[in-house]
N, C-alpha and C positions, 0 to 999 in steps of 0.2 A: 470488380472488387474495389477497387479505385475511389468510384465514384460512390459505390454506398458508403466507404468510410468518408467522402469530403461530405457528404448528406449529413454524415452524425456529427457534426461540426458540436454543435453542444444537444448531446446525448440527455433526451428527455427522461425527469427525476424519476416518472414510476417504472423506466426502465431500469435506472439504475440500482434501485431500491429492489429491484426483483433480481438484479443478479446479484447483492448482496445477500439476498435469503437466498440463492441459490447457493453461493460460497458457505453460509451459514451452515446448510443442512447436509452438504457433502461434508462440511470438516467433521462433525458431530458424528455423522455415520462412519466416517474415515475415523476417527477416533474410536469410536467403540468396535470397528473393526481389528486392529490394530490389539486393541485391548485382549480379543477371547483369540488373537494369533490368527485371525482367519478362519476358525471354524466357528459357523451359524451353530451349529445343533450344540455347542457347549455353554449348557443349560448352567450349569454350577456359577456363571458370571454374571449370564443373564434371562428374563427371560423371553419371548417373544415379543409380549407388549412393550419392553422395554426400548425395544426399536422404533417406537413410536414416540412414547414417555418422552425419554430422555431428550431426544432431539427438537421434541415440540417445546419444553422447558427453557433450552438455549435459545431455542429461538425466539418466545417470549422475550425473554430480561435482554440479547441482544436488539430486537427489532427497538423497544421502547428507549434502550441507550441511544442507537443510531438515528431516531426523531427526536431525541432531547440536545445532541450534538450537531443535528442536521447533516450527519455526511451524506445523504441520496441527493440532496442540493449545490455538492461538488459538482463542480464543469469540471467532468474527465478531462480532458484536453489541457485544463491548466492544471493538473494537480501540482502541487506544489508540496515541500517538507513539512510544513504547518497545517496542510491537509492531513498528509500522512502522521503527523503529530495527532491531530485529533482522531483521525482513525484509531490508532494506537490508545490515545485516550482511553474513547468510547469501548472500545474491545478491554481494557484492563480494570475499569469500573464494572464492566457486565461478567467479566470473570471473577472478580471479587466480589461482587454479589452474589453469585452463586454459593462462593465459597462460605458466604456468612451464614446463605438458606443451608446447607450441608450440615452445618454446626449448631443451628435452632432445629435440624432435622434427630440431627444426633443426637443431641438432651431431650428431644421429646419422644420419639419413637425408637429412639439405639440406634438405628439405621440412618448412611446417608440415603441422600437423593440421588446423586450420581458422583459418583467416584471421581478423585481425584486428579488420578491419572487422565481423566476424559475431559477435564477441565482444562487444564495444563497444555493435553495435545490438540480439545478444540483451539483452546485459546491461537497458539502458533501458526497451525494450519490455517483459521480465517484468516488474521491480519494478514499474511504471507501471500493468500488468494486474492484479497481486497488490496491489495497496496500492488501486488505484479498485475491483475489485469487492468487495474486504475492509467500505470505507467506505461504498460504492455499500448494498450490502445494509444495514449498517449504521443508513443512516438511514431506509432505505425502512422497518425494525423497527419504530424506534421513534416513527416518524410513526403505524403501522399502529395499535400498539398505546396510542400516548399522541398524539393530533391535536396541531398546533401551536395550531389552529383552538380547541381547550377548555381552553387552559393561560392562564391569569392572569397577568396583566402584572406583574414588580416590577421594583425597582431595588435594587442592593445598595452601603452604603455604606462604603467605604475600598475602594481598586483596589491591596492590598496583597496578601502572600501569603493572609490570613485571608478577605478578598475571593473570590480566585481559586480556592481551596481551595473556598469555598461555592457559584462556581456550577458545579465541577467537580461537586460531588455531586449537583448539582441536572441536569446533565448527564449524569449515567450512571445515575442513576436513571429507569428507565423509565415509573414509576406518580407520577414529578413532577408536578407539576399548575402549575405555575411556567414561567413563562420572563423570565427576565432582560431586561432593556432598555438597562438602563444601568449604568454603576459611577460614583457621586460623590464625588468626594475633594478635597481642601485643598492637598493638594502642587503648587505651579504648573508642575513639573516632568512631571508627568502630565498633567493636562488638557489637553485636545486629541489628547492620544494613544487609540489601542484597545489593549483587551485581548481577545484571543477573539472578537474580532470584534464589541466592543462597545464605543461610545465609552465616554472618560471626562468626565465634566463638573465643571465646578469646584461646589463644595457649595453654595456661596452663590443656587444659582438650584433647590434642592432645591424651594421650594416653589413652584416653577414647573412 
């Protein structure tokens, strides 16, 4: 296991692009499951082709969002919050689109295209699958390839931008050998706060 995930060191795009449609088309179906409570044969919601319909529809207006933002062109490994930012993006533009198709559906035919509610809880469901497996792999890498178990303890001093900048590199750096414990700094304003998930402590107990 080990060594297939140091192999996917950076995870080739039309893989990842196919587990995005795979995230895509479980939320869709997970949605409109959700929707009729679980029961298939409850016709009055939907009807059979609708299982098709509706999910082929999301999947459209997302796939074409997610090549216009390029997220299949993310390096798993490094995703970052400006990744996840665009993800979020591209999912919040392709849910709004739908919802506009929904309303040009509604003035011309009375009827939406797909409900609401299927919108709402695709919407949540994808990002939520796309951002935890993105991270999910993510960390399983560079556990793989750098143990937490052989990294050296330190502490970094000022929890300022020059601080966070250092244990960011020390963070995406996979061959770090480091791991961070603490940030100590003088501002009383900070201390007692985190950053990164790492207390701050006031300097004066440094040699503690």
């Amino acid at each position: 296991m080990n060594k297939f995930i140091k192999s996917l060191g950076i995870v080739p795009s039309p893989l990842v692009f196919l587990t995005d449609v795979l995230c895509i088309c479980c939320a869709a179906l997970l949605a409109m499951f959700v929707r009729v409570e679980f029961d298939l044969h409850n016709s009055s919601v939907f009807e059979p082709k609708h299982y098709l319909i509706i999910p082929a529809i999301i999947l459209a207006v997302r796939i074409f969002y997610f090549l216009v933002f390029r997220t299949p062109k993310i390096i798993v490994r490094y995703t970052s919050t400006k990744d996840v930012a665009k993800i979020f993006l591209a999912c919040i533009i392709g849910s709004a689109t739908l919802l506009i198709f929904n309303q040009i559906s509604k003035i011309a035919t009375q009827t939406y295209i797909i409900p609401h509610s299927i919108i709402v809880m695709e919407f949540f469901i994808t990002m939520v699958s796309m951002v935890f497996y993105r991270l999910t792999f993510k960390m399983l890498y560079l556990e793989t390839v750098n143990p937490a178990k052989l990294k050296k303890n330190i502490v970094i001093v000022g929890a300022g931008e020059a601080g966070i900048i250092t244990k960011h590199t020390l963070d995406r750096d996979a061959q770090s050998k480091y791991n961070v414990l603490a940030f100590f700094d003088s501002d009383p304003n900070k201390i007692g706060k985190m950053v990164e998930d790492v207390n701050i402590i006031d300097y004066q107990q440094l040699d503690n």
